[in-house]
Each structure stands twice: as structure tokens, then as C-alpha cells.
N, C-alpha and C positions, 0 to 999 in steps of 0.2 A: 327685456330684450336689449341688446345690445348691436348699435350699427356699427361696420368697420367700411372704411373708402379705399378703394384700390384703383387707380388711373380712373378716378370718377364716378366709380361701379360703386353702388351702396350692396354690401354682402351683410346679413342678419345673421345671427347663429344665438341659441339660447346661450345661455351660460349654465343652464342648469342640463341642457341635453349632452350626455357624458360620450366618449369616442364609443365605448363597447355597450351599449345596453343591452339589459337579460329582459328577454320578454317569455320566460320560462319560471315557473315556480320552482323552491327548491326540491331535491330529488329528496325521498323519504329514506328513514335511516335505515331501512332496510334493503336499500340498494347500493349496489358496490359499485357500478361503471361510476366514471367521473367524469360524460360527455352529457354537458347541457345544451338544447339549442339557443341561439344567441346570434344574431347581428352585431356587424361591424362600423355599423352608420346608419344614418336616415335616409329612407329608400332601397333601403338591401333588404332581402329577402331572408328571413331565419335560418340558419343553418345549422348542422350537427360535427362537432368534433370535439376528438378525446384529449384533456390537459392532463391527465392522470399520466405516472412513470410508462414506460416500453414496456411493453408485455415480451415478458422471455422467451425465446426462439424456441423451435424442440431442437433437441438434441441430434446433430450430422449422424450419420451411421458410420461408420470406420470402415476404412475399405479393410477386405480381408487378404489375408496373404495368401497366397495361395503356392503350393511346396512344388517346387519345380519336378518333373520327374527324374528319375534314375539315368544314368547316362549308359545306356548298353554295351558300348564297348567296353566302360569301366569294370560293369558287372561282369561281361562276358572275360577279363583279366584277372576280374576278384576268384570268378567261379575255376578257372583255368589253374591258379596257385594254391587252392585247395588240395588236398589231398588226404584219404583217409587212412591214420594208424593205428594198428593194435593196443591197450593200454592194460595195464592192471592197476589197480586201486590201493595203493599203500598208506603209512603210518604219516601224520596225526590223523586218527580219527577217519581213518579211509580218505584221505583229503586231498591227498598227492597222487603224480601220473608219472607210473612206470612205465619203460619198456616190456615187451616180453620175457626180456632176462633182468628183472627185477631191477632196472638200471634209473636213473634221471634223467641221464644223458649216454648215448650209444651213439657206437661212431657205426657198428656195425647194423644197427637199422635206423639209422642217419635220422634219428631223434635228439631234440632236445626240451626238456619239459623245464627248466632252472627256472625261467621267467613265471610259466603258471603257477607252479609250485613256491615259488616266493610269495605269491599273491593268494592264495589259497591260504598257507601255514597264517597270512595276515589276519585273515576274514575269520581262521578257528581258532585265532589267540583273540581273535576281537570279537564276543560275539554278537556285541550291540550293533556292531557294526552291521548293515543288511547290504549294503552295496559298498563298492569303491565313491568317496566324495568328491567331487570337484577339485579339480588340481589346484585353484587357488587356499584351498586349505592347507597348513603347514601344520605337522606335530612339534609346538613349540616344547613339548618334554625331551624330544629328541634332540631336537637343537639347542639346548641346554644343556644336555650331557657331552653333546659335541665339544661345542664350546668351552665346557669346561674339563674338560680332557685334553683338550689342544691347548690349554693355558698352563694344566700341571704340566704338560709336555716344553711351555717356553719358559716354569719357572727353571725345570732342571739345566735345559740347555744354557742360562744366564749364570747358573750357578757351576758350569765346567761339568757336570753328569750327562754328559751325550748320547752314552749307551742308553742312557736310564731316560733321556729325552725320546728318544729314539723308538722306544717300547711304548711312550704314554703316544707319540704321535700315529704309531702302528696301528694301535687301539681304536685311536678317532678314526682313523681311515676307515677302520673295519666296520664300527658302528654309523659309519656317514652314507657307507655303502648297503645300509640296513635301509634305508627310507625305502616307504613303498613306492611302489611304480607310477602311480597315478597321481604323484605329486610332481611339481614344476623340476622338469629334469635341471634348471640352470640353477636352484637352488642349490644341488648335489654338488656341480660342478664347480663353485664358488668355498663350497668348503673344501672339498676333495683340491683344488689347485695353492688354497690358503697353508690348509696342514702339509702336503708334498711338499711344497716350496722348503718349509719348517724342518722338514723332514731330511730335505736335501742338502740342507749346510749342518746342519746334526751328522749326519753321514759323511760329509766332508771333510770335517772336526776329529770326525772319529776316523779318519784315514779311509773311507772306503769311497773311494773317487768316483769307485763306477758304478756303486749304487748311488751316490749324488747326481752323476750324469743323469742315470735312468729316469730318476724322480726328476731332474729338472724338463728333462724330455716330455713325461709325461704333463707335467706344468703347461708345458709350451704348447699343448694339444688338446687342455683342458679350456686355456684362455689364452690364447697366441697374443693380443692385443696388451698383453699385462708384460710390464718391460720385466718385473723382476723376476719371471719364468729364463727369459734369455740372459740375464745376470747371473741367475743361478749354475745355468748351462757352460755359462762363461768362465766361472769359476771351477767347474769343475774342469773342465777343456785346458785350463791352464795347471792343472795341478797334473794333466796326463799329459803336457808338454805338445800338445795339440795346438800352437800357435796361429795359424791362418783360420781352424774352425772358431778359438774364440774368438778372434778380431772378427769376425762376419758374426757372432751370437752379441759382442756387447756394440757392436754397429748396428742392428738388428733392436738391441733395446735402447740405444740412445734415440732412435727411432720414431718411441712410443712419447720417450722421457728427454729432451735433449737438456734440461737444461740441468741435469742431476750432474752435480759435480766428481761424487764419486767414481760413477762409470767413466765418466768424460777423462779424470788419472786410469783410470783402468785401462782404456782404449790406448791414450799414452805410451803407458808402459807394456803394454803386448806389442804397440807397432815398433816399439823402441829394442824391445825381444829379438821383433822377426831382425830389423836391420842388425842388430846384432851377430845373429844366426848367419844372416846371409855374408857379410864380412868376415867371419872362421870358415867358413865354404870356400869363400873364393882367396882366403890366403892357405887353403892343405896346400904342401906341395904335389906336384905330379908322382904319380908310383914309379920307382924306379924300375928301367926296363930289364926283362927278363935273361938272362944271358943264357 
């Protein structure tokens, strides 16, 4: 035994009586809990609790979702723009939707079948295909040939053969305009506005102004936000002596791009144009008067 003094107070305490003692045998090995009972001191009463790991929670149950319903006036709009047409069944493969007069497209039973019928002809060239895929899938075979149809088309135009640019860029168009429907329409757009463009200084080369205009137009409608749709425009606008339309098309792409220098001489020399224009205007003489 061992005495300690505290303001006088003699306090005793074994040395050998430990803070935790087990007043419990040990648990046999064929038990899995890890609570033994045990006191915390001399004078406490034995108690039971667990040192073993947390026992794993069960699993939350996931709230479910649950599908909103249908909104009835939508439906009552959906069902309203319905309408039922006559069809017959044509070639490939009975696959396609005619009119009554064997047509695709009828102005006089105000049908038009283009869109199913492209998408049909898809599904019986493809027959693995069982459904339309998710639109984030791209036919990268197709945009390959794109691609490199639109490149034979920039070697010619680099090499002075414009006409012959001109027919490889036709080409990509035509095959860009092949994607199926249920792919990302902005894909289409990005090529269709890339080859136009391409297309439209081809054409401009080769003298036809106003198919340059057209294609830049359609650029400008495909991707407004792209300066060199309006550049393209710009240039054709000044080869058809249209001065005020391109100064407002390559103001319009300096817009997107301000700090392109080229346009920035382009702008220049159209404003430098009109004051031109406008100073042979105002030196005609007056017509002399009629006697």
C-alpha cells in the first residue's frame, strides 16, 4: 500500500488495483460480440458495453420518383394537330409513305412524307439497327467522308480548279445532308455552314457572285454568330457593287471578330467606296433644261 497527503488528508490507493478492472472471464472462441462486463473503479457497479467496430446501419430506402402526370391541355393540342391521311405502301421493301397518287410529297393532299421516309429507307439499309439511337451517337464513317470530301474540295480550290472545288464541295453538302434525323441536329449545321462558306468563295472565284451571295446567306442562317459567314456575304456584296449592304455585313462580322485585321482593311476600303460614290453624285452636273 501506498499513502499519498493532500492538505493533510492521508488518501490510500493500491498500486496494484488498475483504473479498469475485468471482473468477467474471458468470452469463449465461439463468441462473436466484443462486450464484456467491466467496472470503471472501486465501488462501481459492473457494467456491459460494446468496444468491438460500429455495426453497419441498414441501408436508407431511396425515395422513389414518381412521373408527374400529363398536362391536358398539352395533350388536348397534341390530339387537336393530329390528323388522319390516306397512305400506300411503296419501294424499299414496302417501307416508304405515299400519297394516294403515288407521291412523297403532294401539294394537292397537303402531305408530306420526306422526313419518315428518310428515316424508314435508314432502319432497311440498317438492319441491325432495331430502333433510332440516342442522339449523342455520331456515325463517325460518315463524318469521315464528309470530311474528307470537303478537304479534296480545298485541295482544288488552292490549286486555281474552282469549278472542280466547287463539285467536291456539292458532294459533302449532299452527303452531310444524309445524317439521320435523330442525330444532334448542330452537328449537321457545323459542317453544312464549314463547306457553304468553302463553297462560296469557290463560286466567287469562279465569277458567280450570286451564287456566292446565296451560300454566304445561307452561312449566315446556319451560324449567325460565325464572323466569316458575314465576310463571305461581304465579299460577294462588293463584287455586285452593293456598297452600303457590305459595309453593314463586314460591320456585322467585325462584330463577332474585331480584331481581324483583314476585315478591319475591308471595312476601310468599302467606306472609302461609298465617300467616293457619294462625291461623283454630287459633282453630275444638273440636266439641262428642256426647250
Amino acid at each position: 500500500m501506498a499513502t499519498f497527503t493532500r492538505r493533510g488528508m492521508p488518501i490510500r490507493r493500491s498500486l496494484l488495483t488498475p483504473r479498469c478492472q475485468s471482473v468477467a472471464t474471458s468470452p469463449s472462441p465461439s463468441s462473436t460480440s466484443m462486450s464484456q462486463p467491466h467496472t470503471h473503479g472501486p465501488g462501481q457497479p459492473p457494467h456491459t458495453h460494446s468496444h468491438g467496430p460500429p455495426q453497419p446501419q441498414p441501408p436508407q430506402p431511396q425515395p422513389q420518383m414518381v412521373a408527374r402526370p400529363p398536362d391536358p391541355v398539352m395533350l388536348a393540342v397534341i390530339e387537336a394537330s393530329i390528323r388522319p391521311v390516306d397512305i400506300t405502301l411503296g419501294p424499299p421493301n414496302i417501307a416508304s409513305a405515299l400519297c394516294p397518287h403515288d407521291l412523297e410529297k403532294c401539294a394537292e393532299c397537303d402531305v408530306d412524307h420526306t422526313a419518315l421516309n428518310r428515316v424508314s429507307r435508314l432502319l432497311v439499309t440498317n438492319p441491325n439497327l432495331r430502333c433510332p439511337p440516342p442522339p449523342q451517337l455520331v456515325s463517325q464513317k460518315l463524318s469521315q467522308v464528309i470530311n474528307n470530301t470537303k478537304e479534296e474540295g480545298n485541295t482544288l480550290f488552292k490549286g486555281g480548279l474552282h469549278e472542280k472545288a466547287i463539285q467536291r464541295y456539292t458532294m459533302a453538302i449532299n452527303i452531310a445532308l444524309q445524317r439521320p434525323s435523330w442525330e444532334a441536329q448542330q452537328i449537321m449545321r457545323e459542317e453544312l455552314s464549314t463547306i457553304m462558306s468553302n463553297r462560296s468563295a469557290a463560286l466567287l472565284e469562279a465569277g458567280d457572285y450570286i451564287g456566292a451571295l446565296v451560300d454566304a446567306e445561307v452561312v449566315v442562317q446556319l451560324k449567325r454568330p460565325w464572323s466569316k459567314g458575314h465576310f463571305r456575304k461581304a465579299r460577294a456584296l462588293l463584287k455586285l457593287d452593293r456598297l452600303q449592304e457590305a459595309k453593314e455585313a463586314i460591320e456585322l462580322a467585325l462584330s463577332f471578330e474585331p480584331d481581324n485585321q483583314e476585315m478591319v482593311q475591308m471595312l476601310a476600303g468599302v467606306e472609302q467606296g461609298l465617300q467616293q460614290a457619294q462625291l461623283s453624285r454630287q459633282n453630275i452636273p444638273p440636266p439641262l433644261p428642256i426647250s
